[in-house]
Backbone as CSV, one residue per row, in Angstrom:
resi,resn,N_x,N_y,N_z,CA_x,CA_y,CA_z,C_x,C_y,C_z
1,UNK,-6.847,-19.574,24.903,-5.809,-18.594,25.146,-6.198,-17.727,26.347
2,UNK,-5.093,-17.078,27.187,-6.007,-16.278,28.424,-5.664,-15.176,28.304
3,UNK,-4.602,-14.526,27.223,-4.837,-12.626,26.650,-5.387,-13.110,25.460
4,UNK,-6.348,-11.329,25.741,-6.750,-10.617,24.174,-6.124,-9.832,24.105
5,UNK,-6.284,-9.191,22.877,-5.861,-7.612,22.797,-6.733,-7.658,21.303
6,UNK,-7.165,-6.478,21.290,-7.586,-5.748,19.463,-6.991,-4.262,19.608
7,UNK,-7.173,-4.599,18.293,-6.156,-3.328,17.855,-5.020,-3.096,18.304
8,UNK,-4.463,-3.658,19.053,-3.011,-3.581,19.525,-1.956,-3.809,19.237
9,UNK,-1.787,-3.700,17.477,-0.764,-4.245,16.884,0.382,-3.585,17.170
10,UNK,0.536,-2.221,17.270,1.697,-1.712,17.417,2.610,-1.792,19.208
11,UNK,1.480,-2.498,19.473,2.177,-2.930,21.039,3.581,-4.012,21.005
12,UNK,3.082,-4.423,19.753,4.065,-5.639,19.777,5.410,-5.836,18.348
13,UNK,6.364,-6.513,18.845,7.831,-6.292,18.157,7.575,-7.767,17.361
14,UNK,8.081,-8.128,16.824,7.870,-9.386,15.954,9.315,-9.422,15.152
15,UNK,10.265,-8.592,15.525,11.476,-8.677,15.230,12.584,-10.207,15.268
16,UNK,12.151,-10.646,15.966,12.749,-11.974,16.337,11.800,-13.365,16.608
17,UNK,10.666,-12.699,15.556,9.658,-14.256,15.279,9.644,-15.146,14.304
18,UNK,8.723,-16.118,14.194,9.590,-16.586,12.901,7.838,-17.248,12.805
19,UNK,7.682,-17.454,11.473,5.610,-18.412,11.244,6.147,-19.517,11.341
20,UNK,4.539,-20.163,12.444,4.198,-20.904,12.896,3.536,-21.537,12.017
21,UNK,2.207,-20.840,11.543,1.179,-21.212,10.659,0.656,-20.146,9.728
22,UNK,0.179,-20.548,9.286,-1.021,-19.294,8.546,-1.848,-19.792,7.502
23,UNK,-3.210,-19.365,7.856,-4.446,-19.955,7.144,-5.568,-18.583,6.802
24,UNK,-5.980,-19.149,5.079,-6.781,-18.114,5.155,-8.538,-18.460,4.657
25,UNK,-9.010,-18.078,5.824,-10.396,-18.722,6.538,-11.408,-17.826,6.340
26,UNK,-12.027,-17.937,5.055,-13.366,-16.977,4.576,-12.682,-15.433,4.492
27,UNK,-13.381,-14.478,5.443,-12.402,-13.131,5.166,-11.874,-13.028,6.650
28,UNK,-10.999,-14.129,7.017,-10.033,-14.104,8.125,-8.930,-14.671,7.742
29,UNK,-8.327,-14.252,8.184,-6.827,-14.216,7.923,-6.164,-14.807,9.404
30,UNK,-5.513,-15.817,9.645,-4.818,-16.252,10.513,-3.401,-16.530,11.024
31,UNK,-2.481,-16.094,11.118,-1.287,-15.903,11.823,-0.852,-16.664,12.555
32,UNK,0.086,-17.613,13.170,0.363,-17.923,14.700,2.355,-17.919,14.054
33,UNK,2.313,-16.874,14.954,4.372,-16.719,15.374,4.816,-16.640,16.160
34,UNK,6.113,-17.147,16.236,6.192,-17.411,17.700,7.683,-15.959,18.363
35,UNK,7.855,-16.094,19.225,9.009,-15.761,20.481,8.422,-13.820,20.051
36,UNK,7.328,-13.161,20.070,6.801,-11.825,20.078,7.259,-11.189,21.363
37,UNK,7.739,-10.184,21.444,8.308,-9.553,22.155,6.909,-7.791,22.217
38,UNK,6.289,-8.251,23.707,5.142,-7.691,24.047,5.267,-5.991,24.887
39,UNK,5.085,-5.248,24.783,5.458,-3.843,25.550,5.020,-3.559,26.622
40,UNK,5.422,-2.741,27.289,5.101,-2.453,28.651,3.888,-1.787,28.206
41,UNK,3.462,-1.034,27.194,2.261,-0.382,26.785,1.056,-1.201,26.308
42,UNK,1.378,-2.529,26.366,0.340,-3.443,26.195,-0.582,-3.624,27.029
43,UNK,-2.098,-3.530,26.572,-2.726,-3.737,27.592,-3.203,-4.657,28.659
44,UNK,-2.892,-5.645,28.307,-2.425,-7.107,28.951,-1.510,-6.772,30.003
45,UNK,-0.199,-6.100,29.505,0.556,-6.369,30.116,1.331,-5.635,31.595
46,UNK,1.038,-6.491,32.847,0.823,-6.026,33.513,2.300,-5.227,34.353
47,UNK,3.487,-5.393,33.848,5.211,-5.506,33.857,5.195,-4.092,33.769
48,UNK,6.276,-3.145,34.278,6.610,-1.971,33.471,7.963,-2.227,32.803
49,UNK,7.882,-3.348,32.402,8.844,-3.713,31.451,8.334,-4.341,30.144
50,UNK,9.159,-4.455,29.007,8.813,-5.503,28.095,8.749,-6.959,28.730
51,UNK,7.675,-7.939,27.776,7.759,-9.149,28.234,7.906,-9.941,26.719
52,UNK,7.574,-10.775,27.044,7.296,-11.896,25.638,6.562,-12.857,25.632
53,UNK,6.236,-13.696,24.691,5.483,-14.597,24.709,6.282,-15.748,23.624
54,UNK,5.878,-17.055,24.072,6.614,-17.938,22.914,5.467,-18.189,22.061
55,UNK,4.175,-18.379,21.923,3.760,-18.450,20.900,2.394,-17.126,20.393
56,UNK,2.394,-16.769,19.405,0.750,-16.084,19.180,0.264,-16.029,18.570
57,UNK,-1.159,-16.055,18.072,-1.938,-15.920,16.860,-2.762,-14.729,16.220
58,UNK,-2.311,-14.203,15.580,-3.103,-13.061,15.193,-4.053,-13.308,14.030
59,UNK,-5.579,-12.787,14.439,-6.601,-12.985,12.964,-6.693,-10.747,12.591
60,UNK,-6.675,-11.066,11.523,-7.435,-10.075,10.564,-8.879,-9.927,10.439
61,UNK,-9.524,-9.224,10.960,-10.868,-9.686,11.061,-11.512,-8.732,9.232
62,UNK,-12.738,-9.579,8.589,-13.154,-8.432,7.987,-12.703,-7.874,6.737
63,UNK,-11.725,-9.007,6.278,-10.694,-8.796,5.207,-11.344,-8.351,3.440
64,UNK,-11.133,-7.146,3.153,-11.504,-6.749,2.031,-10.516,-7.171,0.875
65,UNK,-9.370,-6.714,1.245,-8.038,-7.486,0.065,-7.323,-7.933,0.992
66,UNK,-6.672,-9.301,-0.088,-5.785,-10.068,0.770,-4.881,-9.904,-0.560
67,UNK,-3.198,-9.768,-0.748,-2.389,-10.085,-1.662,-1.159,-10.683,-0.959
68,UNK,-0.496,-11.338,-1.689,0.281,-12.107,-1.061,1.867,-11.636,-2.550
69,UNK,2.836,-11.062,-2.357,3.450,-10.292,-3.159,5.162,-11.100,-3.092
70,UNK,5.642,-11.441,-4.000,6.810,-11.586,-4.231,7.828,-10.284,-4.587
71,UNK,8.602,-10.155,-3.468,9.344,-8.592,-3.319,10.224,-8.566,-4.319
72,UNK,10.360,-7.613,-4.744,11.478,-7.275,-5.835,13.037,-6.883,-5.269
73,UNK,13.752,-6.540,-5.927,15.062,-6.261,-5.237,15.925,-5.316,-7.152
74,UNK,17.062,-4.452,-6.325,17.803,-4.262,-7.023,19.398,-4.326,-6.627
75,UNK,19.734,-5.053,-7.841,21.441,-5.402,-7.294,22.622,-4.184,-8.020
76,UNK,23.277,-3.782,-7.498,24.379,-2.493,-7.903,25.707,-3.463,-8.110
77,UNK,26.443,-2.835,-9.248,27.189,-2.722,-9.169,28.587,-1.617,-7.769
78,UNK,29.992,-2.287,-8.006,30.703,-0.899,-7.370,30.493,-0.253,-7.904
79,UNK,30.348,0.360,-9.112,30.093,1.872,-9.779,28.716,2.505,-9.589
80,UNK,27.866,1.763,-9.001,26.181,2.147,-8.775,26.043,1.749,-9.708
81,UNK,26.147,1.003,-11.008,25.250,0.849,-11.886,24.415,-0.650,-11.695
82,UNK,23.467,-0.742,-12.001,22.104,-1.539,-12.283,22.692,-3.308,-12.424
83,UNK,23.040,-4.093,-11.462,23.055,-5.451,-12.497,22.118,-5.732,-12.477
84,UNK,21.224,-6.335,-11.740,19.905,-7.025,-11.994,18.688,-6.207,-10.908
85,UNK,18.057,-6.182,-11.772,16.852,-5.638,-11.049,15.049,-6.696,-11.260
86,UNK,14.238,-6.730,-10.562,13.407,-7.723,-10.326,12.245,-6.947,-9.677
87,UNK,10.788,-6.761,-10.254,10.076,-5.817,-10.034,9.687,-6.954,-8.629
88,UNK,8.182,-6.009,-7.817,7.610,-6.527,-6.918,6.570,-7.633,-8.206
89,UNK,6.284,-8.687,-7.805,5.281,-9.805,-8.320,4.178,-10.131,-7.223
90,UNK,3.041,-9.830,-7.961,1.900,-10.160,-7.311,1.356,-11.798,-7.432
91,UNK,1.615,-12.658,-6.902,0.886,-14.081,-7.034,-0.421,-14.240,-6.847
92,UNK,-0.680,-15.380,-8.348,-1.937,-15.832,-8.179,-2.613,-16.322,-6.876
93,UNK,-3.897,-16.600,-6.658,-4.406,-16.687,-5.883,-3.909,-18.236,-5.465
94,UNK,-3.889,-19.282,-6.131,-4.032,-20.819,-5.980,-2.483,-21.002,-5.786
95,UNK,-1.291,-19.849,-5.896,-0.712,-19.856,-5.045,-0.065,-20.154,-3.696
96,UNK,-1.101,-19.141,-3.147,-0.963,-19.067,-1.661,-1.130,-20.098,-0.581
97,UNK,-1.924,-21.082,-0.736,-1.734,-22.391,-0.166,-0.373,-22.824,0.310
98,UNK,0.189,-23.166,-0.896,1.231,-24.054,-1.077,2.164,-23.394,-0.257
99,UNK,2.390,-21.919,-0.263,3.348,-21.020,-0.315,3.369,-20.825,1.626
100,UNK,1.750,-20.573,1.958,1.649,-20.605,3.467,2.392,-21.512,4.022
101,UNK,1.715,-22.909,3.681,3.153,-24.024,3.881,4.307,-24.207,4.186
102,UNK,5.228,-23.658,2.880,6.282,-23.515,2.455,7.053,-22.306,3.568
103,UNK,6.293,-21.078,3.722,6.604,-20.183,4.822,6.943,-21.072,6.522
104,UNK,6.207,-21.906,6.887,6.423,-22.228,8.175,7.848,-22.042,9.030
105,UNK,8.408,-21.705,9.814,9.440,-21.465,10.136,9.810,-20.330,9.901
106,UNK,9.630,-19.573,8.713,10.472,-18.575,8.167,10.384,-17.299,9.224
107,UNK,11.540,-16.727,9.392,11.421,-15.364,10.077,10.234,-13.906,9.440
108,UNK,9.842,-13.466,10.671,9.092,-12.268,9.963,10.121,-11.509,10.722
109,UNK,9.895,-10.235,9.653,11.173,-9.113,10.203,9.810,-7.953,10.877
110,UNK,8.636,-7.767,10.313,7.670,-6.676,10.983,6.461,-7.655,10.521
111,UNK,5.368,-6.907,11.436,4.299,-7.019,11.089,3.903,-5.670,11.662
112,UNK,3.356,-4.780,10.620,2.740,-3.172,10.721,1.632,-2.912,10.253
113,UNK,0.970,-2.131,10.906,-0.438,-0.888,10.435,0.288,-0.250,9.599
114,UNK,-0.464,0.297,8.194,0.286,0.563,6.931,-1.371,1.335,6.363
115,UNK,-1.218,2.700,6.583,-2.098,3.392,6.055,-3.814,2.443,6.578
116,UNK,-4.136,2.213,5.487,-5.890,1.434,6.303,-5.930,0.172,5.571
117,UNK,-4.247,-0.953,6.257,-4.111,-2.153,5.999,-3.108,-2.153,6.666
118,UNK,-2.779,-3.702,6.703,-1.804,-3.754,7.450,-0.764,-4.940,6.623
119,UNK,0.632,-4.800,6.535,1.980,-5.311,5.886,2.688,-6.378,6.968
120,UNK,2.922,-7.443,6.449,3.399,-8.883,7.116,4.742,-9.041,5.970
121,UNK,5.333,-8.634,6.605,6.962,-8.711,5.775,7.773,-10.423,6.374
122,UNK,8.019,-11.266,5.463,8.079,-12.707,5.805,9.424,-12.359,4.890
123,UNK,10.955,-13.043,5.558,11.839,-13.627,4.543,12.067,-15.319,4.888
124,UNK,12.918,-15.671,3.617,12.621,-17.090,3.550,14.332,-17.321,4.391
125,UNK,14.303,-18.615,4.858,15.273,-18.878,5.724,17.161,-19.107,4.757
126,UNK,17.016,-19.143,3.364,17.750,-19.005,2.541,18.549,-17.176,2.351
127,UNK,17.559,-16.331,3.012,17.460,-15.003,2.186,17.666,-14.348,1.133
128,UNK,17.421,-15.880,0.104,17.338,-15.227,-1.361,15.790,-14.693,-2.161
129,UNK,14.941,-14.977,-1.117,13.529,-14.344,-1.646,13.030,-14.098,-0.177
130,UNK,12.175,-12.807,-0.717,10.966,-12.468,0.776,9.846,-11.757,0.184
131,UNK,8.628,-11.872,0.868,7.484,-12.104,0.527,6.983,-10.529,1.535
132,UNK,5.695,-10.133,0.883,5.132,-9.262,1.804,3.332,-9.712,1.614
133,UNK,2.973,-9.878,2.745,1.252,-9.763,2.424,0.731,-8.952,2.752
134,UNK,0.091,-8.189,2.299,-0.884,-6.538,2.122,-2.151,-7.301,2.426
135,UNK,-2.549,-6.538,3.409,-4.056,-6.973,3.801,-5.131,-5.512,4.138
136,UNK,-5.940,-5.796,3.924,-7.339,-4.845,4.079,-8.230,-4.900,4.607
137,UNK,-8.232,-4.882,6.101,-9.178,-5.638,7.184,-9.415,-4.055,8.415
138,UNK,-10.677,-4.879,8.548,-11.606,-3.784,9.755,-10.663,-3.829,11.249
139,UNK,-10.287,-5.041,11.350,-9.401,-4.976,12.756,-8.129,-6.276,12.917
140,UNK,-7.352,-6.300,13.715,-6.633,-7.313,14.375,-6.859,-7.452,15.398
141,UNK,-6.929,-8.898,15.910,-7.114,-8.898,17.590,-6.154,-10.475,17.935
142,UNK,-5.284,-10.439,18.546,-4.371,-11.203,19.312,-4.405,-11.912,20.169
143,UNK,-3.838,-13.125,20.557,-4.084,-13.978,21.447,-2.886,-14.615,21.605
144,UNK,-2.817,-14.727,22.651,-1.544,-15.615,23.497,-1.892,-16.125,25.025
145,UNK,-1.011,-17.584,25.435,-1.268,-18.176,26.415,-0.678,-17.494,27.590
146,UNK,0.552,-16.933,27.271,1.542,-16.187,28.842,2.724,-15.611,28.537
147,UNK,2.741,-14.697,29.635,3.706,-13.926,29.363,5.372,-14.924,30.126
148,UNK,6.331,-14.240,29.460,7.743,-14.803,29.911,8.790,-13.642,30.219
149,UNK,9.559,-13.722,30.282,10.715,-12.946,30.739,11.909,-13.056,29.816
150,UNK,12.232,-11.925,29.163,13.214,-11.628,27.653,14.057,-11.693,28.731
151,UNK,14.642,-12.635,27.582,16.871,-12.164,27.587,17.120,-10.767,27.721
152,UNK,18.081,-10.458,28.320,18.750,-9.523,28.602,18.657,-8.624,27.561
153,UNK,19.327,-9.378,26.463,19.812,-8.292,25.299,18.226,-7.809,24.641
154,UNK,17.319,-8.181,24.736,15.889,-7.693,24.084,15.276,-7.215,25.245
155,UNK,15.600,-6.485,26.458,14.991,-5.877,27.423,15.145,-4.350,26.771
């Protein structure tokens, strides 16, 4: 890859990415999503504009907890009242394999610094379930091959 960046998560938009991969490798945690939309505040980046990238990989370095969470939801009635409600579910560990898998393609709506961890919000391409993984790691550090030039409408 020919950028780094650490710690630079909040440089970057992930609004319109979708997983590539994801593997989880001793206490690393591995990422690759693609079409990231990179800031002019990036340190890479040399534009005083936003740029992008089509593909990137982010590791978690250092990982103390890893959970991988099935989101809950609540459905209203017109009157506000309650039809179905569905707590957050924490999945087993022997899980997550299958499930990384199963994610490929799927859109992420954020990936954020979240108190002293960081939140990977994944929905599934159906949008009848979405997933969040809570992680507990010393750092992130990023990698991508090149920068590109956003569409209009994401400038």
């Amino acid at each position: 890859m020919s950028f780094y960046t650490t710690n630079e998560l909040t440089t970057f938009d992930f609004s319109q990415s979708a997983v590539i991969s994801m593997r989880l490798k001793g206490n690393e945690f591995l990422i690759t999503v693609s079409d990231v939309i990179i800031s002019e505040k990036n340190s890479q980046n040399q534009e005083l504009r936003s740029m992008g990238t089509d593909e990137m990989t982010i590791k978690f370095m250092d990982i103390d907890e890893f959970q991988f969470v099935l989101d809950g939801y609540t459905l209203y009635n017109m009157d506000d009242t309650v039809s179905e409600k569905r707590e957050d579910k924490l999945l087993d560990r022997e899980k997550y394999e299958p499930l990384m898998k199963e994610l490929c393609g799927c859109p992420i709506y954020q990936i954020e610094k979240k108190g002293g961890g960081y939140c990977i919000y994944i929905d599934t391409d159906e949008q009848k379930e979405s997933y969040t993984i809570r992680i507990t790691a010393s750092q992130d550090k990023e990698e991508w091959e090149r920068f590109r030039n956003l569409p209009a409408e994401y400038r």
